[in-house]
BAFI-3210 file (N, C-alpha, C; in Angstrom, 3 decimals, decimal comma, padded with zeros to 6 digits):
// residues 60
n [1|2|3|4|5|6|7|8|9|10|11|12|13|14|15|16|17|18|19|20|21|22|23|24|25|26|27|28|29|30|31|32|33|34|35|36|37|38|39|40|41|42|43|44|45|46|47|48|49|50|51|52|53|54|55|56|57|58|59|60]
n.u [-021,127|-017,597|-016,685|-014,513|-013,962|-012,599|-012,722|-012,449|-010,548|-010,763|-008,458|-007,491|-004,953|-003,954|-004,574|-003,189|-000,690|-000,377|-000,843|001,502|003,429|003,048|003,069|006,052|006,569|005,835|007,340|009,875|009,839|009,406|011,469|013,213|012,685|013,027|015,894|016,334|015,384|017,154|019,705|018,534|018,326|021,090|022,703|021,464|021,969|024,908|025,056|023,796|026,152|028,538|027,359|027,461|030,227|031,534|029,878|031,259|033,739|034,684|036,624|037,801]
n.v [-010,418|-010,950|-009,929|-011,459|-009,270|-007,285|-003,796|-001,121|002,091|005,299|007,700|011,451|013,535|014,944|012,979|011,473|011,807|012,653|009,877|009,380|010,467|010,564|007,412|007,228|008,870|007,605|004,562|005,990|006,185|004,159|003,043|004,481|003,815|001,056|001,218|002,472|000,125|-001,516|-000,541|000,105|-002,679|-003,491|-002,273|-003,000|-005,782|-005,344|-004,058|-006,097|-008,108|-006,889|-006,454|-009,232|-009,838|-008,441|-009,067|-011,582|-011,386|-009,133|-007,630|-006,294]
n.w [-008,853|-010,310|-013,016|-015,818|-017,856|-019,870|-019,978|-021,538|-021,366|-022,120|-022,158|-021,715|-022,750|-020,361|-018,950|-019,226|-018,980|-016,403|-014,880|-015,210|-014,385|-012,118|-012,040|-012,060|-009,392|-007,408|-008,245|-007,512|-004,986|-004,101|-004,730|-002,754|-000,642|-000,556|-000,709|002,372|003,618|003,386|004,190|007,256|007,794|007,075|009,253|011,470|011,822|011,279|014,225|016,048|015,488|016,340|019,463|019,797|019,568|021,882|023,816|023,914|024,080|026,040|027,124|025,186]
ca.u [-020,042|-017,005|-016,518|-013,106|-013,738|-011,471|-012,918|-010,961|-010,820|-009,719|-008,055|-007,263|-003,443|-003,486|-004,874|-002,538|000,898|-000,678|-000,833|002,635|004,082|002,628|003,595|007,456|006,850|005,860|008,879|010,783|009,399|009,286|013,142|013,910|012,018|013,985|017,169|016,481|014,814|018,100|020,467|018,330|018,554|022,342|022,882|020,804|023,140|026,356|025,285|024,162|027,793|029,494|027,653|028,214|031,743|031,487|029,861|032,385|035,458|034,171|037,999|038,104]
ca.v [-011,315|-010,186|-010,797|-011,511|-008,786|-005,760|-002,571|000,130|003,336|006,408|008,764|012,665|013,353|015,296|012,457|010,199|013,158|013,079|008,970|008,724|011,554|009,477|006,108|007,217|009,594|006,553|004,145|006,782|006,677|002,619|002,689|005,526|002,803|-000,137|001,983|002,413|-000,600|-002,127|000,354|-000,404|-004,027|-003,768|-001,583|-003,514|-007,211|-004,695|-003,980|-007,195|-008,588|-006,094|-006,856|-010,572|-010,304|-007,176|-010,124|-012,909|-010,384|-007,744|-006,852|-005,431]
ca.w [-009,219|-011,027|-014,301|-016,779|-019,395|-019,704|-020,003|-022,287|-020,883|-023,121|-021,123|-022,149|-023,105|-019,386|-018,042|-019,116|-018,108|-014,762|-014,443|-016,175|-013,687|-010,219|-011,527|-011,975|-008,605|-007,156|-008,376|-007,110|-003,618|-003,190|-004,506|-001,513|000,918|-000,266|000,052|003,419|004,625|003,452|005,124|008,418|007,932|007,274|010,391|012,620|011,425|012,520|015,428|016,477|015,410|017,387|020,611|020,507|019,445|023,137|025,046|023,827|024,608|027,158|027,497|023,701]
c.u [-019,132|-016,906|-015,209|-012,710|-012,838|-012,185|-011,891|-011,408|-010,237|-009,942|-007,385|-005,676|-002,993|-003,435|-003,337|-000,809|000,660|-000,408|000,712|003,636|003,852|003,406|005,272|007,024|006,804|006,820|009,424|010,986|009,309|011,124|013,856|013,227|012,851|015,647|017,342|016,150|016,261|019,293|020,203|018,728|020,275|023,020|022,775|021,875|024,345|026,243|025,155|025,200|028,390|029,192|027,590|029,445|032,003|031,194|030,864|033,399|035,459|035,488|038,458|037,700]
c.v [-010,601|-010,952|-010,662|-010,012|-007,864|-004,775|-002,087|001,287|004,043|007,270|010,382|012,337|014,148|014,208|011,261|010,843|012,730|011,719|008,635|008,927|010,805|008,082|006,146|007,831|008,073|005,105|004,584|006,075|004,975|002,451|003,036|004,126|001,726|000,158|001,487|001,302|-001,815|-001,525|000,052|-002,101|-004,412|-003,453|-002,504|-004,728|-006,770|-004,826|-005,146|-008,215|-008,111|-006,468|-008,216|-010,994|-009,155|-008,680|-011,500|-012,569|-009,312|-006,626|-005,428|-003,839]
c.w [-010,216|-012,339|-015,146|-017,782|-019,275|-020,610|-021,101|-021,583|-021,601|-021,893|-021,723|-021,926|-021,524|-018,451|-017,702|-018,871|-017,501|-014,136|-014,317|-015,295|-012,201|-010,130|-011,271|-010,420|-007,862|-006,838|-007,651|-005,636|-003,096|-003,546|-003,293|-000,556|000,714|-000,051|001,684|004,191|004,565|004,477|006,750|008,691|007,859|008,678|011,456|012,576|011,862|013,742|016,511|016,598|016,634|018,929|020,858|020,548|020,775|023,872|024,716|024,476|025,338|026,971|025,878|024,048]
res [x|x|x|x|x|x|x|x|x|x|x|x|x|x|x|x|x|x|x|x|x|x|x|x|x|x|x|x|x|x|x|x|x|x|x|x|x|x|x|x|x|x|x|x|x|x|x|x|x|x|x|x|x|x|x|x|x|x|x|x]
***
């Protein structure tokens, strides 16, 4: 069974570079994903525009 308490952990001054250095790499790397998952999601909403305003007006 788990229990409430909280632990401490001491961590060496490399240890704690090395965590400090992943969690920004990290950040980094979910900002680049929401970048893009927006970019796709904007894209995709164009293009669906475009071909219902193509099938409304073929002639365009």
């Amino acid at each position: 069974m788990l229990s409430n308490r909280c632990d401490s952990v001491v961590l060496t001054p490399q240890q704690e570079q090395f965590l400090s250095e992943l969690y920004a790499l990290c950040q980094h790397y979910r900002q680049v994903a929401n970048v893009a998952a927006l970019s796709a999601g904007l894209f995709a909403g164009a293009y669906v525009v475009l071909v219902n305003v193509y099938l409304d007006q073929p002639e365009i």
